[in-house]
N, C-alpha and C positions, 0 to 999 in steps of 0.2 A: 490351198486347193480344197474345195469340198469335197468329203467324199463320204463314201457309204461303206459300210461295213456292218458282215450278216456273220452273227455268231454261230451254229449250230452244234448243242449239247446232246452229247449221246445221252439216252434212257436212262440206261444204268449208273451210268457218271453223276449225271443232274441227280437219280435220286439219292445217290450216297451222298454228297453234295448242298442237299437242301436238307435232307436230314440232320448234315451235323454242321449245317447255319455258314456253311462255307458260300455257298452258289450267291447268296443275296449281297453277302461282304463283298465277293469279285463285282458284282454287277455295281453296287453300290460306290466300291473303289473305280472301276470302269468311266462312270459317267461323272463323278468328280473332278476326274482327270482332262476328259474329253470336252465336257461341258458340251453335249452337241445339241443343235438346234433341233433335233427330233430325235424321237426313241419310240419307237417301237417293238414289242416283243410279243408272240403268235407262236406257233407250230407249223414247221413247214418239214416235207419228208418225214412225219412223224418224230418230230427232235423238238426239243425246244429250242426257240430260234430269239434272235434279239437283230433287229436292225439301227442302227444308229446312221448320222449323218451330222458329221461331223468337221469341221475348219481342220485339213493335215498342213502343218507349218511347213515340216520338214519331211522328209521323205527318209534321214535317218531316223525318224523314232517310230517309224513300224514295226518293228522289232520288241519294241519296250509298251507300244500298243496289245500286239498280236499274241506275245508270249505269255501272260498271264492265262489268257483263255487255255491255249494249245496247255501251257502247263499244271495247271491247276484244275482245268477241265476237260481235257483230253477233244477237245472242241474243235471242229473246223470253221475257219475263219475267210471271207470273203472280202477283199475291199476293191472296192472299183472308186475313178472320181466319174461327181455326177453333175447335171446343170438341175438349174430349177427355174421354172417358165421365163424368168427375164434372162438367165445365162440364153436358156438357148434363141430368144426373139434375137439375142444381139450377136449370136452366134451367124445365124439363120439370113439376117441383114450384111453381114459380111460374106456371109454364101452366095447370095443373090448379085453383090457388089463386084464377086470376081469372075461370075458367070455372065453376068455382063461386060466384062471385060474382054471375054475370048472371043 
């Protein structure tokens, strides 16, 4: 299942964090892992923020996703699943197929 998932790093944390070269090892161990088909990272609420988008196999290793962040960055973590313009035309096609239907 694709999904998206938005890290956001408190101020203080990211800069203790980056100072002593920990922040770029998570991120760097993060996207190894995940391998996602997009990353992005920006500021959003004034945090530093990281969006990935990412293939979830299992729905058990969110946990082994998530916790690194929360633990090592005291980070709030977002994942929603998402489409990308063919999920939803074909999404969208079976919407219309049962609306025709009733």
């Amino acid at each position: 299942m694709r999904m998206m998932m938005k890290v956001q790093i408190p101020v203080g944390r990211g800069n203790e964090t980056l100072k002593d070269g920990t922040l770029p090892r998570i991120m760097r161990e993060a996207l190894e892992a995940l391998k996602p088909e997009a990353a992005y990272f920006t500021t959003m609420e004034g945090q530093r923020t990281a969006v990935l988008v990412f293939d979830l196999k299992d729905v058990a290793s969110i946990p082994k996703i998530a916790e690194p962040f929360f633990m090592r960055l005291d980070a709030r973590v977002d994942m929603a699943p998402v489409m990308n313009a063919q999920d939803l035309e074909s999404g969208l096609k079976q919407v219309a197929e049962m609306a025709r239907a009733v």
